[in-house]
Backbone bond lengths (Angstrom), bond angles and torsions (degrees), N, CA, C in turn:
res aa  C-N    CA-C-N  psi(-1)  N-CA   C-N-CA  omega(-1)  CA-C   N-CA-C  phi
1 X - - - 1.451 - - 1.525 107.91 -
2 X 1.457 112.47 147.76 1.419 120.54 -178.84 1.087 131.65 -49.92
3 X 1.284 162.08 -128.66 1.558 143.77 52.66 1.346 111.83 -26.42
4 X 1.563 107.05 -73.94 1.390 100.62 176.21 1.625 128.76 -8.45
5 X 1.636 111.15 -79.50 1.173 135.77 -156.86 1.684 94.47 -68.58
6 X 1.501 130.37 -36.18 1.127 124.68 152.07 1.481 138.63 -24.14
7 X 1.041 91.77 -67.74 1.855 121.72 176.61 1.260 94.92 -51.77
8 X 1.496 116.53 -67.92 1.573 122.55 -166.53 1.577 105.30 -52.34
9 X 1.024 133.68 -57.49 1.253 162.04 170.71 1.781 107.02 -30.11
10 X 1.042 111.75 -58.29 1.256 153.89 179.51 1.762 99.36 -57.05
11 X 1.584 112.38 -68.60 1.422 125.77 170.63 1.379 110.76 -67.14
12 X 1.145 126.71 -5.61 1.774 114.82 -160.86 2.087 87.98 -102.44
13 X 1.369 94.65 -27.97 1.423 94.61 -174.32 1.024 98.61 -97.51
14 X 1.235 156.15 2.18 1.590 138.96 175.50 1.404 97.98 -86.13
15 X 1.651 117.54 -37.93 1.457 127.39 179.24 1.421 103.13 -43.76
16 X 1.450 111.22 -64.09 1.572 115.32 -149.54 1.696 101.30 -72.68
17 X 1.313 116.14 -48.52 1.435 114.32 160.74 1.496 123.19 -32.47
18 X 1.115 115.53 -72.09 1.780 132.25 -172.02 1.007 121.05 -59.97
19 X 1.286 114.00 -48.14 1.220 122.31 -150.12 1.846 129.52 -105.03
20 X 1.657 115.54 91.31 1.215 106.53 -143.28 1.302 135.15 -79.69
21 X 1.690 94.07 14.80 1.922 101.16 169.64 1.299 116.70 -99.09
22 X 1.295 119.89 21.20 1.482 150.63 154.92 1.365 130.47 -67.17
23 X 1.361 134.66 96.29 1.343 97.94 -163.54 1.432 99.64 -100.48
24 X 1.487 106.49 161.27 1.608 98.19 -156.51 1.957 100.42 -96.63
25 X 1.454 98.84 144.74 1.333 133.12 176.68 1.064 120.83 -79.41
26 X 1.089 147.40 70.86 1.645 142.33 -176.15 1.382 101.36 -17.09
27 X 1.964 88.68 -85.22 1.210 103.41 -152.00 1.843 116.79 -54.74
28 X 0.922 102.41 -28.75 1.794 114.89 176.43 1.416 118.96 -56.07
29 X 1.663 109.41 -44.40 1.178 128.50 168.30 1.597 111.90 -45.78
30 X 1.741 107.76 -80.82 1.617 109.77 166.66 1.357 122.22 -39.90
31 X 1.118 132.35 -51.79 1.808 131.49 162.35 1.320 108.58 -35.15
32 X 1.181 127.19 -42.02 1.769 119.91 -141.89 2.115 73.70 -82.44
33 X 1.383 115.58 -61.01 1.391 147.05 -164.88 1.409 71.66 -50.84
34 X 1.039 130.89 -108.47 1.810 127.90 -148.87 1.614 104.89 -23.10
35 X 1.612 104.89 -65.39 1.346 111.30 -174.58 1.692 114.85 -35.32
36 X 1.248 108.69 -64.46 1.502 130.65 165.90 1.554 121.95 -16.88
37 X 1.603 94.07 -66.28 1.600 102.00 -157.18 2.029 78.17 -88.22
38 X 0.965 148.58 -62.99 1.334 127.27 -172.78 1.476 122.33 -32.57
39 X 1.259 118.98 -28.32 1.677 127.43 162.90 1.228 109.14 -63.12
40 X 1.278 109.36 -67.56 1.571 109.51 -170.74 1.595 123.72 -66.93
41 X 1.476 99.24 -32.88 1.640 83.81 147.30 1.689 153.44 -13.54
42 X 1.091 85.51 -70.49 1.761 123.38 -169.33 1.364 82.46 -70.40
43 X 1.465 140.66 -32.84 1.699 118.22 157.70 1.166 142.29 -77.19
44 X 1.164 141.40 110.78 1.500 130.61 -170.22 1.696 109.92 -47.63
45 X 1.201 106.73 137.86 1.797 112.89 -179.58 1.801 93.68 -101.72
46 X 1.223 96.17 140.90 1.650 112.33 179.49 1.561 104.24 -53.51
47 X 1.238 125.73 -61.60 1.404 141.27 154.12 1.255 101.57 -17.50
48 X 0.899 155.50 -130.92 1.295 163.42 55.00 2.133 92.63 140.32
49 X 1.776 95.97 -54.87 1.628 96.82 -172.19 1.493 94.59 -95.54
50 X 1.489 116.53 -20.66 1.826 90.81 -176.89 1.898 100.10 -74.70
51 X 1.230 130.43 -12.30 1.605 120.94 -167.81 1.258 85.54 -85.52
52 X 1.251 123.20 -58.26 1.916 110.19 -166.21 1.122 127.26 -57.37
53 X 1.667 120.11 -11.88 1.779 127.13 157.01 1.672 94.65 -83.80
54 X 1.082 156.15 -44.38 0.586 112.42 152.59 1.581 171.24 -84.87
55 X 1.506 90.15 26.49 1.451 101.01 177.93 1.570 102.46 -102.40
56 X 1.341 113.16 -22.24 1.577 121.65 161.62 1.600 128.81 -19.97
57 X 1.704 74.24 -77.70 1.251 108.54 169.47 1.810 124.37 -46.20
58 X 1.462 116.26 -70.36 1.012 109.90 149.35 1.739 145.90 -36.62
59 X 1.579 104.20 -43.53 1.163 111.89 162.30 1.263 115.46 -48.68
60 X 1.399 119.62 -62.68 1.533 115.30 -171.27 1.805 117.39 -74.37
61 X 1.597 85.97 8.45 1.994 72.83 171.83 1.753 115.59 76.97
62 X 1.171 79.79 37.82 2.286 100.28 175.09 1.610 87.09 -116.69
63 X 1.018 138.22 83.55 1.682 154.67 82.72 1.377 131.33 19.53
64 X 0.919 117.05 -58.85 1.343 127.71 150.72 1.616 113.06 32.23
C-alpha cells in the first residue's frame, strides 16, 4: 500500500468514525482497520522492542 492509499484510508475512517451525518458501516469500518493494522505491522512499534529487552532482561535473571 502507498502512502497515498494510507492517508486516504486513514481519512475514509476518521470520516466514518467522527462524523455524525454518516451513518456508520460496520463492516467498512473493520476493512479500513484490517487494511491498516496489516501495514503497520510490518513496522516495529517502539513499545513493542523497548518491553521485549525488558522481559529479556528479566528473563535471564539481570536483577539489578
Amino acid at each position: 500500500m502507498t502512502q497515498d492509499e494510507y492517508a486516504r484510508k486513514l481519512e475514509e475512517l476518521d470520516h466514518l468514525l467522527n462524523d455524525p451525518d454518516v451513518a456508520m458501516d460496520s463492516a467498512r469500518v473493520w476493512s479500513l482497520l484490517a487494511d491498516l493494522s496489516g501495514r503497520d505491522s510490518s513496522l516495529p512499534s517502539q513499545g513493542a522492542s523497548q518491553a521485549g529487552t525488558g522481559l529479556g532482561a528479566a528473563a535471564a535473571g539481570d536483577t539489578d
